[in-house]
DRENVEX-983678 format. One line per field, with one value per residue (C-alpha): residue number from 1; residue in three letters; x, y, z. Coordinates in steps of 0.25 Angstrom, whole numbers, plus 5000, padded with zeros to 4 digits. Layout:
N
num c(NUM, ...)
residuo c(Ala, ...)
xx c(X, ...)
yy c(Y, ...)
zz c(Z, ...)
//
This chain:
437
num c(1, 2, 3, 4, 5, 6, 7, 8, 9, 10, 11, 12, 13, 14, 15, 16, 17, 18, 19, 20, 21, 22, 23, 24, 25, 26, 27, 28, 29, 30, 31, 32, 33, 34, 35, 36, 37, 38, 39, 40, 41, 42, 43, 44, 45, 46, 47, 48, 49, 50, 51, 52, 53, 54, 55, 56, 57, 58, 59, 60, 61, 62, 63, 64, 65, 66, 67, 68, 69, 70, 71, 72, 73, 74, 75, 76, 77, 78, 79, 80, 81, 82, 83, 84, 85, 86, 87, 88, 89, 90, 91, 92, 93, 94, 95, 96, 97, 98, 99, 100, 101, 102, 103, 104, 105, 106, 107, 108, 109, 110, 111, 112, 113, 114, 115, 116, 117, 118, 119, 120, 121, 122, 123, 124, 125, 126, 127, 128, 129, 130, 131, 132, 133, 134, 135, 136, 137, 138, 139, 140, 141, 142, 143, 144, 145, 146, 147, 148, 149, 150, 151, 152, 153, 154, 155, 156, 157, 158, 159, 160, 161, 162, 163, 164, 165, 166, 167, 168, 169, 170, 171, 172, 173, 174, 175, 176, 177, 178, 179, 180, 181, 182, 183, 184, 185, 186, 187, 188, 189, 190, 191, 192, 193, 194, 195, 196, 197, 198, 199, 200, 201, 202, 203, 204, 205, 206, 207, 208, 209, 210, 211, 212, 213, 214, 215, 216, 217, 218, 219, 220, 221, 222, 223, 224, 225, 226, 227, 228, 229, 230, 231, 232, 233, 234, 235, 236, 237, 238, 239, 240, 241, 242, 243, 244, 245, 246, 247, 248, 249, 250, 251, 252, 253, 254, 255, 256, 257, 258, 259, 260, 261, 262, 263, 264, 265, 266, 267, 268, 269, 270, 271, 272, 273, 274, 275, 276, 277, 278, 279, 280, 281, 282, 283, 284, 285, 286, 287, 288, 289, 290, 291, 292, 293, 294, 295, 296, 297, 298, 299, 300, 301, 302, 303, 304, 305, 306, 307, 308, 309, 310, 311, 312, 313, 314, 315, 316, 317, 318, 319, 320, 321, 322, 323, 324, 325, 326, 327, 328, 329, 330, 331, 332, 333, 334, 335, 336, 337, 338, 339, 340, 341, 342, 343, 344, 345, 346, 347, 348, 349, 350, 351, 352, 353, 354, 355, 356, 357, 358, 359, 360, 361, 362, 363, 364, 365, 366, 367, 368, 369, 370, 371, 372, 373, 374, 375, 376, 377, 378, 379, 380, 381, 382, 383, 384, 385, 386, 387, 388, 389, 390, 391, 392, 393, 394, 395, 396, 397, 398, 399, 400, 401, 402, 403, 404, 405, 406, 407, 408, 409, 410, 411, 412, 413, 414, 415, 416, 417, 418, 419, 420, 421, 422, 423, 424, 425, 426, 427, 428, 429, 430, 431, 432, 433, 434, 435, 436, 437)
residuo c(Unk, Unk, Unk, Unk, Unk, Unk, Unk, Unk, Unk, Unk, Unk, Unk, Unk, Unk, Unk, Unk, Unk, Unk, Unk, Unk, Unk, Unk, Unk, Unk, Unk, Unk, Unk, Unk, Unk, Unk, Unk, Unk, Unk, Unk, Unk, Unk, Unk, Unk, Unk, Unk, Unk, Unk, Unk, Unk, Unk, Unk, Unk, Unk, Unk, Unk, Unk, Unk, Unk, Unk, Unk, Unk, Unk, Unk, Unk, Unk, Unk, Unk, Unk, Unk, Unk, Unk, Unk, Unk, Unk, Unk, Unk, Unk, Unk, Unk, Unk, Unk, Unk, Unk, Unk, Unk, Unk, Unk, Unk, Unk, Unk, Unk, Unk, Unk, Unk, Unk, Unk, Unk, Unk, Unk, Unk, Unk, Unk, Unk, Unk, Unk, Unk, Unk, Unk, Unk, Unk, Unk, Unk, Unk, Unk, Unk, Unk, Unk, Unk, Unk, Unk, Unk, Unk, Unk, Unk, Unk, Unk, Unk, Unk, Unk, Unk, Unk, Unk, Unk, Unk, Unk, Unk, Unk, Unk, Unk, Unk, Unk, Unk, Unk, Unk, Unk, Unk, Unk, Unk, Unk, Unk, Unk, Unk, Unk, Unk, Unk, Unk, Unk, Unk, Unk, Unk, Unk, Unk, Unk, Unk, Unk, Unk, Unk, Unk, Unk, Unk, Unk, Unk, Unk, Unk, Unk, Unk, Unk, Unk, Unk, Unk, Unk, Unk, Unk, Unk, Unk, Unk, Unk, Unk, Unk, Unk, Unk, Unk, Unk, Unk, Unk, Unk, Unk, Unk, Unk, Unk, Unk, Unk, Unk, Unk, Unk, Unk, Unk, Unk, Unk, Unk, Unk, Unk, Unk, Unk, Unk, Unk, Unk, Unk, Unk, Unk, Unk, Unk, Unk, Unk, Unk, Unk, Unk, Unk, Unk, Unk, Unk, Unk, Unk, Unk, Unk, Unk, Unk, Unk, Unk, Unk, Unk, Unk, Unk, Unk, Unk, Unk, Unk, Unk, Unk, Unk, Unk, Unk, Unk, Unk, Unk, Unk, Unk, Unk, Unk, Unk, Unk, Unk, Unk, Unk, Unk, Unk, Unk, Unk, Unk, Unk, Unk, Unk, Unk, Unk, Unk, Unk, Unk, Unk, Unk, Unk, Unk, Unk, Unk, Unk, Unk, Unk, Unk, Unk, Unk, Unk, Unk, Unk, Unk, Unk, Unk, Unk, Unk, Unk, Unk, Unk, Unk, Unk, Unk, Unk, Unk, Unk, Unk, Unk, Unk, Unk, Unk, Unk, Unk, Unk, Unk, Unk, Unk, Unk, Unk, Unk, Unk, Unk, Unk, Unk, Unk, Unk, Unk, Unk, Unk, Unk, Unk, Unk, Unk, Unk, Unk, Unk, Unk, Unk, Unk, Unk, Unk, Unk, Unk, Unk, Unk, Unk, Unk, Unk, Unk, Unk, Unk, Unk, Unk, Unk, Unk, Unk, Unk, Unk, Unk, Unk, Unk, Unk, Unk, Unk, Unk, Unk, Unk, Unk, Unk, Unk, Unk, Unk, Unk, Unk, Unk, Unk, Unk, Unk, Unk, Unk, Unk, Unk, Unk, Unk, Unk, Unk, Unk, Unk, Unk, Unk, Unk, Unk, Unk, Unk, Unk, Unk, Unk, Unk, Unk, Unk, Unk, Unk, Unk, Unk, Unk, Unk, Unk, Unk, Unk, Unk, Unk, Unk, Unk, Unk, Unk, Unk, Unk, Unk, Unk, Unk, Unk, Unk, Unk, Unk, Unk, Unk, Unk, Unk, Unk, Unk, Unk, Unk, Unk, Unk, Unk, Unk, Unk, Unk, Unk, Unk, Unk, Unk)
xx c(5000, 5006, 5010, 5003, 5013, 5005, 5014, 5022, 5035, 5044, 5047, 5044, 5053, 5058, 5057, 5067, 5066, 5064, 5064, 5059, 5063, 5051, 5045, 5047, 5042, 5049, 5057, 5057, 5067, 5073, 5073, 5088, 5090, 5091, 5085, 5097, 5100, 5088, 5087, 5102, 5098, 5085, 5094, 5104, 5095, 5087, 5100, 5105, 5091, 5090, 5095, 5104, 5116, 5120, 5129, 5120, 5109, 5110, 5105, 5097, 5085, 5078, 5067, 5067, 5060, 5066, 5080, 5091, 5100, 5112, 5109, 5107, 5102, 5098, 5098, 5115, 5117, 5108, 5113, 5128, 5123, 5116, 5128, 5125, 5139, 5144, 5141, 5127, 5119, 5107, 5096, 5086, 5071, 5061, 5046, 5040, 5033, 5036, 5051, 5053, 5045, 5052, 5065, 5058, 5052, 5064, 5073, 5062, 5063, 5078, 5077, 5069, 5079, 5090, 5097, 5098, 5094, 5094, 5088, 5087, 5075, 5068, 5065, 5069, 5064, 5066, 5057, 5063, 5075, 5066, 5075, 5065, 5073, 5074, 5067, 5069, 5073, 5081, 5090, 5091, 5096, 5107, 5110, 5112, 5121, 5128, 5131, 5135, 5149, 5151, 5147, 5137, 5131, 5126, 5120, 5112, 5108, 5104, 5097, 5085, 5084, 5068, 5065, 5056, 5068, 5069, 5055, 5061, 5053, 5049, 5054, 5044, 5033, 5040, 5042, 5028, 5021, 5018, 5024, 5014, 5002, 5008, 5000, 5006, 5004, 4995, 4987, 4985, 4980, 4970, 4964, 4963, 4955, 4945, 4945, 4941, 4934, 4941, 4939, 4948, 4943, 4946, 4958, 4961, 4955, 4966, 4976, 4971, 4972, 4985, 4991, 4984, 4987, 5002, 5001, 4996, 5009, 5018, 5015, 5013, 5027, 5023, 5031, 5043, 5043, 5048, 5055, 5069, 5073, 5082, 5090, 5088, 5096, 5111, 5115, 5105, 5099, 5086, 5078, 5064, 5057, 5043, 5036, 5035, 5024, 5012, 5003, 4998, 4987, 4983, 4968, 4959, 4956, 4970, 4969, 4958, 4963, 4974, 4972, 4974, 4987, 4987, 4974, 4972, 4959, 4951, 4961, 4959, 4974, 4980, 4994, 4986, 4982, 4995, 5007, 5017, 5031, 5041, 5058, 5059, 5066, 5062, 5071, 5070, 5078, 5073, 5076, 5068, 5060, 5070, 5081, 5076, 5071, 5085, 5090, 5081, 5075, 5061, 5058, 5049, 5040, 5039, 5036, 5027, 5024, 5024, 5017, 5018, 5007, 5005, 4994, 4987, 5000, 4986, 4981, 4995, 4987, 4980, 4992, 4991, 4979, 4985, 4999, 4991, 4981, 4992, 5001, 4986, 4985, 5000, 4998, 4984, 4981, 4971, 4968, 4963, 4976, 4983, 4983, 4991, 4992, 4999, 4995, 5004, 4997, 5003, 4989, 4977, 4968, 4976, 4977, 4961, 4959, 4966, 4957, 4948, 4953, 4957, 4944, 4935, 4931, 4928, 4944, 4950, 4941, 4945, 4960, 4962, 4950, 4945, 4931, 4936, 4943, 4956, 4952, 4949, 4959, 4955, 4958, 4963, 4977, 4979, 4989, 4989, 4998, 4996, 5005, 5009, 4999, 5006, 5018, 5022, 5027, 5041, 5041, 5054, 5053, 5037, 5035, 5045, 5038, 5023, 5032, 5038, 5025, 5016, 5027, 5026, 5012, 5011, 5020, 5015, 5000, 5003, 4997, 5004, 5001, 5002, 5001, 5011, 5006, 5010, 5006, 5016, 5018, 5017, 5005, 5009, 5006, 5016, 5010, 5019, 5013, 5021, 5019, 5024, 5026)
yy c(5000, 5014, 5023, 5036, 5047, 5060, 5069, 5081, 5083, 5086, 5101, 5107, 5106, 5119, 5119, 5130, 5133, 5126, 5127, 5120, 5121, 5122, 5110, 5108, 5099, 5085, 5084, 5100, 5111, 5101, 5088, 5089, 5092, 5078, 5079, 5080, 5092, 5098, 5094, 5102, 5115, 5116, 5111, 5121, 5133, 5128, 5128, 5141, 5146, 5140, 5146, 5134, 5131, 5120, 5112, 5115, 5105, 5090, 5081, 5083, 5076, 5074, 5069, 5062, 5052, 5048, 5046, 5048, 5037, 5048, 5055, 5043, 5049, 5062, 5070, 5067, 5072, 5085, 5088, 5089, 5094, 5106, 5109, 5103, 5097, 5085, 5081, 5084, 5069, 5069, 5059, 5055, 5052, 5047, 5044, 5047, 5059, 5064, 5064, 5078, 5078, 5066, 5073, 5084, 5073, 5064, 5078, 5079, 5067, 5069, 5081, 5078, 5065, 5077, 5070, 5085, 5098, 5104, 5097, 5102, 5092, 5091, 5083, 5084, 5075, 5076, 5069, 5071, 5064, 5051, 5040, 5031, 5015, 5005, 4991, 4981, 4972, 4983, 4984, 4970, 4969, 4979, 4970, 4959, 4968, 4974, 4957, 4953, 4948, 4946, 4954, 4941, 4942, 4958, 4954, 4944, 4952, 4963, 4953, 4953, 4968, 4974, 4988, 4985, 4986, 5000, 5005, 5014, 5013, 5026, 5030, 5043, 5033, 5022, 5030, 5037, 5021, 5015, 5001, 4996, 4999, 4999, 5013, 5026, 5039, 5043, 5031, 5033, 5045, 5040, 5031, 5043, 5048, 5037, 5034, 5049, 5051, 5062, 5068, 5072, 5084, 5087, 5082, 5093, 5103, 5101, 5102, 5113, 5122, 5114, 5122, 5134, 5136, 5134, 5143, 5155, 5150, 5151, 5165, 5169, 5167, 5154, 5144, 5154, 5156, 5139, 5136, 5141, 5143, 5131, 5132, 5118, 5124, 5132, 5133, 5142, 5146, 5142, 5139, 5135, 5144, 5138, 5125, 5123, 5112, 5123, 5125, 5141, 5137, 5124, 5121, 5112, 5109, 5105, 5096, 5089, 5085, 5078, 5062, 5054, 5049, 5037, 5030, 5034, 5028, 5033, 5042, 5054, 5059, 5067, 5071, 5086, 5082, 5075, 5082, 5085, 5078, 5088, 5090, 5099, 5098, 5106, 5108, 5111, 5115, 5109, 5111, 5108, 5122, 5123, 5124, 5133, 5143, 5141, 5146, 5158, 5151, 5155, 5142, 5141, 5132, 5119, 5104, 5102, 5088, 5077, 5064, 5051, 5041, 5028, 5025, 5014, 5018, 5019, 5031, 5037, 5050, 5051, 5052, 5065, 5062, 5050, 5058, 5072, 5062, 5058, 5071, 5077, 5066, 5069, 5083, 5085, 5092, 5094, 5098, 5111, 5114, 5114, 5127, 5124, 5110, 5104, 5091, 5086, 5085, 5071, 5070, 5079, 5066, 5064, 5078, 5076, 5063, 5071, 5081, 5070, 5062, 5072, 5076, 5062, 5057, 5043, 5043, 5048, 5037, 5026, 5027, 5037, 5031, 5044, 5048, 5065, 5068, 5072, 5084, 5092, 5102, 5118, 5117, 5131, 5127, 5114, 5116, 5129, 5130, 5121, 5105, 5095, 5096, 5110, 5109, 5095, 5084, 5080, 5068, 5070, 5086, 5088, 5084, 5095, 5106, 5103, 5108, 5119, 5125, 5124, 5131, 5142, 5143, 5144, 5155, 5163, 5160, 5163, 5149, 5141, 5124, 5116, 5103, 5096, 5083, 5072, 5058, 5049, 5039, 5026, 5028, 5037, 5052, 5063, 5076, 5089, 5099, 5111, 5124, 5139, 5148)
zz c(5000, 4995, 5007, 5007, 5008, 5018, 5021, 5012, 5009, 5021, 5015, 5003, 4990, 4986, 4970, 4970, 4954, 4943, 4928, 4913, 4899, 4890, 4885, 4869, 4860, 4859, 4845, 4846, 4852, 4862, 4854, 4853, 4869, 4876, 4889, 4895, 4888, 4890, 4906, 4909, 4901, 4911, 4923, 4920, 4918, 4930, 4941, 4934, 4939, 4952, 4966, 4967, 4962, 4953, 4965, 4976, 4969, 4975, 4963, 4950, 4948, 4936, 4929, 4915, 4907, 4895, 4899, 4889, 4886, 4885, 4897, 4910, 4922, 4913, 4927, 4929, 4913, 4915, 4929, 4923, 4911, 4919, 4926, 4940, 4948, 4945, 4960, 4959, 4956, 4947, 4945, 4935, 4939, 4929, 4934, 4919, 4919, 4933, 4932, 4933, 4945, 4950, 4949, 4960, 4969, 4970, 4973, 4984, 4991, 4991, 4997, 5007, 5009, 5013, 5001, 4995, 4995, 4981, 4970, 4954, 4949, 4936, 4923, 4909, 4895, 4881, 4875, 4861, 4864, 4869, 4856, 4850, 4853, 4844, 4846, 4853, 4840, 4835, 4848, 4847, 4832, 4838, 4848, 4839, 4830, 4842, 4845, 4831, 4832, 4815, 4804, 4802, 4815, 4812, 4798, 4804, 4816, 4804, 4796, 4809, 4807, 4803, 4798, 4809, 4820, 4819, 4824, 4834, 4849, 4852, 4867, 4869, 4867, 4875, 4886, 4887, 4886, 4900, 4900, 4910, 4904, 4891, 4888, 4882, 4891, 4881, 4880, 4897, 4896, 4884, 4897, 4905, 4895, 4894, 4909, 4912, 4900, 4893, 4881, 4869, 4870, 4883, 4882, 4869, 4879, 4888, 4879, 4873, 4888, 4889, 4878, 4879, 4894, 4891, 4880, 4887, 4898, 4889, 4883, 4898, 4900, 4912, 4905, 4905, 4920, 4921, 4909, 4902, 4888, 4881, 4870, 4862, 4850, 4854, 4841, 4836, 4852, 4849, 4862, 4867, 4880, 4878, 4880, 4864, 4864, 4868, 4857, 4858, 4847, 4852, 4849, 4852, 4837, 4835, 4847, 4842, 4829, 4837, 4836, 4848, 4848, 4858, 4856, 4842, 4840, 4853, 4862, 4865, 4868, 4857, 4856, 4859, 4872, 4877, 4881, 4874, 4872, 4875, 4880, 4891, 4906, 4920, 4933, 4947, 4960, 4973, 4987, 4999, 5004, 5016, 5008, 4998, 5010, 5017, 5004, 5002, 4986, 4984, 4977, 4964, 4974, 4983, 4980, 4992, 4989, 4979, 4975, 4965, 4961, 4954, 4946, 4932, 4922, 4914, 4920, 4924, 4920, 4932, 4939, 4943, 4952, 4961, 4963, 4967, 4975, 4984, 4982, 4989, 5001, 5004, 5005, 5010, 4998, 4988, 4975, 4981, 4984, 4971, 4963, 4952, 4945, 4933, 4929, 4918, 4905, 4900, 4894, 4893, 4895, 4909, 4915, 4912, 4919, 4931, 4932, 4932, 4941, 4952, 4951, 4952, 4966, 4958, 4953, 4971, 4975, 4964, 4966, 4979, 4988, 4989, 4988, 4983, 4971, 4974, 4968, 4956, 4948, 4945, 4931, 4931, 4940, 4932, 4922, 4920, 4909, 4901, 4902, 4895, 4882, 4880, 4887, 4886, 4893, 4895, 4905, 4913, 4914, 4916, 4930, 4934, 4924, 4931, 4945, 4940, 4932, 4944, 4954, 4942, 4941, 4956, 4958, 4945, 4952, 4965, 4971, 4980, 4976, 4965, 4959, 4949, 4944, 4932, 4928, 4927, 4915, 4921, 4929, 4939, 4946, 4952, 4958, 4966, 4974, 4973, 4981, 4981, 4993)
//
């Protein structure tokens, strides 16, 4: 039986700064920068911005998905890349789409072990550079050749060979199908949609806003206040300071005549109303409030506390509902509480079938044994500019961009509480409370 955690954090984590690249299309502006490349420029810029110095900082911890074969243990390669001393140790986390939230709550925990004091966190993912592999009888032929002791023994080893061989396995699709349920992420949020009953066309709506509410942030200047300008191309100096996936003239027209993309025959979900596949990395200094207080830092705002839940890989959607179900047992807290949310918008469909779900009595008592919902979302604090249908979605780096944009929109608002939250491929849930002075 699963131990039900009651109590807070012992103190508060002082998210001292933090800091994003803009988020550009996948195959555009940053295809040629590996995700190494692209995590040390952000790193660098971040610590040359922050109130602590390089050396003072205990480890790096960072989140990433789609692991480079060039780079192992991508966190070591950008911490030295990013300047950091060689003494300071580094660490990858992976836990699929909450990676660069992982990276903040691992730092936690070891702060509040008295393992350190200063932590630089994030998550970074190109998902340009994510290789297609060859098949299994491909690699074998190679084997074969690689084991040939005479010219004979390669000619016949050659002789096996298909055309058919060289149908490349596509690691971006790989990597975003649960091997459990044997279901694409897309294909999960398709059953949201019937289990909830959700419509194409609200689904489009959604997107629509999505767009449009990230538009009208971006020419605000809101994005600017988080995010850094990169150079992809020195030789000429051309660089990318806005997230390049918005559509300004999205319609609703143009979404509709989307076809559905995972379940071409009866689906609902659309490359329009999913989010979008995007390079992009985000970073953050962590302290613990004492320390940040004994230091005289006015941090950007505080991780009060923090949750992670399980759940059907067929309905990893829903995630956000178990992890903020337990997040508010923890903290006494409800849904009343919250003034700003970000939900991640892996998929319209599945942001939808939260709202749902958080607001169905018959959903708390079915899986909480509760007989009140754990409670409905004010549609005007929920993603308030825009998510993932707009912005995209790089796996590693997003769980990291959902903490810094609602610290942002809490300071610009003048509000105190806020709610970070993501599903989790694989059938699980991860939701932050964060908080300003």
């Amino acid at each position: 039986m699963k131990t039900e955690k009651t109590n807070t954090l012992k103190e508060r984590i002082a998210i001292v700064n933090g800091l994003r690249t803009p988020m550009a299309k996948a195959g555009g502006k940053f295809a040629r920068m590996q995700a190494d490349q692209l995590g040390a420029v952000l790193f660098r810029e971040l610590m040359m911005r922050s109130p602590v110095d390089v050396d003072e900082v205990d480890e790096v911890i960072i989140g990433n998905v789609a692991q480079p074969i060039h780079a192992a243990n991508i966190a070591r390669v950008i911490a030295l890349r990013a300047g950091f001393p060689e003494h300071t140790p580094a660490l990858t986390v992976h836990r699929n789409c909450a990676s660069g939230m992982e990276s903040i709550t691992t730092a936690v925990s070891r702060i509040h072990a008295g393992e350190g004091k200063i932590y630089a966190c994030g998550g970074v993912e190109s998902m340009s550079n994510i290789p297609l592999v060859y098949s299994e009888k491909m690699t074998n032929l190679f084997s074969k050749l690689a084991g040939s002791k005479t010219a004979l023994d390669k000619v016949r080893a050659l002789f096996g060979f298909r055309p058919g061989f060289l149908k490349p396995i596509v690691g971006l699709m790989s990597g975003l199908t649960d091997p459990v349920s044997g279901l694409l992420m897309g294909s999960t949020a398709e059953v949201l949609a019937q289990d909830f009953g959700i419509s194409r066309e609200e689904q489009d709506a959604f997107s629509l806003a999505s767009h449009q509410k990230a538009s009208a942030a971006k020419a605000s200047g809101r994005f600017a206040k988080e995010s850094m300008a990169v150079v992809y191309d020195e030789y000429i100096g051309e660089y990318l300071d806005y997230d390049d996936g918005i559509r300004d003239n999205q319609t609703i027209e143009k979404l509709a005549r989307l076809k559905p993309f995972f379940d071409r025959k009866n689906g609902t979900v659309t490359a329009g109303n999913s989010s979008q596949i995007t390079d992009a990395a985000a970073g953050v200094v962590l302290m613990s409030e004492s320390e940040a207080k004994s230091r005289g830092l006015e941090p950007l705002g505080y991780l009060r506390d923090y949750a992670y839940e399980g759940l059907d890989p067929k309905r990893m959607g829903l995630g956000p509902v178990f992890a903020t179900h337990t997040l508010f047992k923890q903290t006494g807290l409800s849904m009343k509480d919250i003034e700003i949310m970000e939900i991640n918008e892996a998929f319209a469909a599945q942001v939808i079938a939260c709202e749902k779900a958080f607001a169905s009595k018959d959903f708390a008592e079915m899986h909480f044994g509760e007989r009140k919902a754990v409670g409905a979302i004010d549609p005007e604090i929920l993603n308030v500019n825009g998510g993932a249908v707009a912005l995209g979605h790089p796996v590693g780096m997003t769980g990291t961009r959902l903490v810094l944009t609602v610290l942002h929109e809490l300071r610009e608002r003048g509000l105190q509480r806020g709610l970070a939250t993501l599903c989790i491929g694989g059938g699980q849930g991860a939701a932050l409370l964060l908080e300003v002075e």
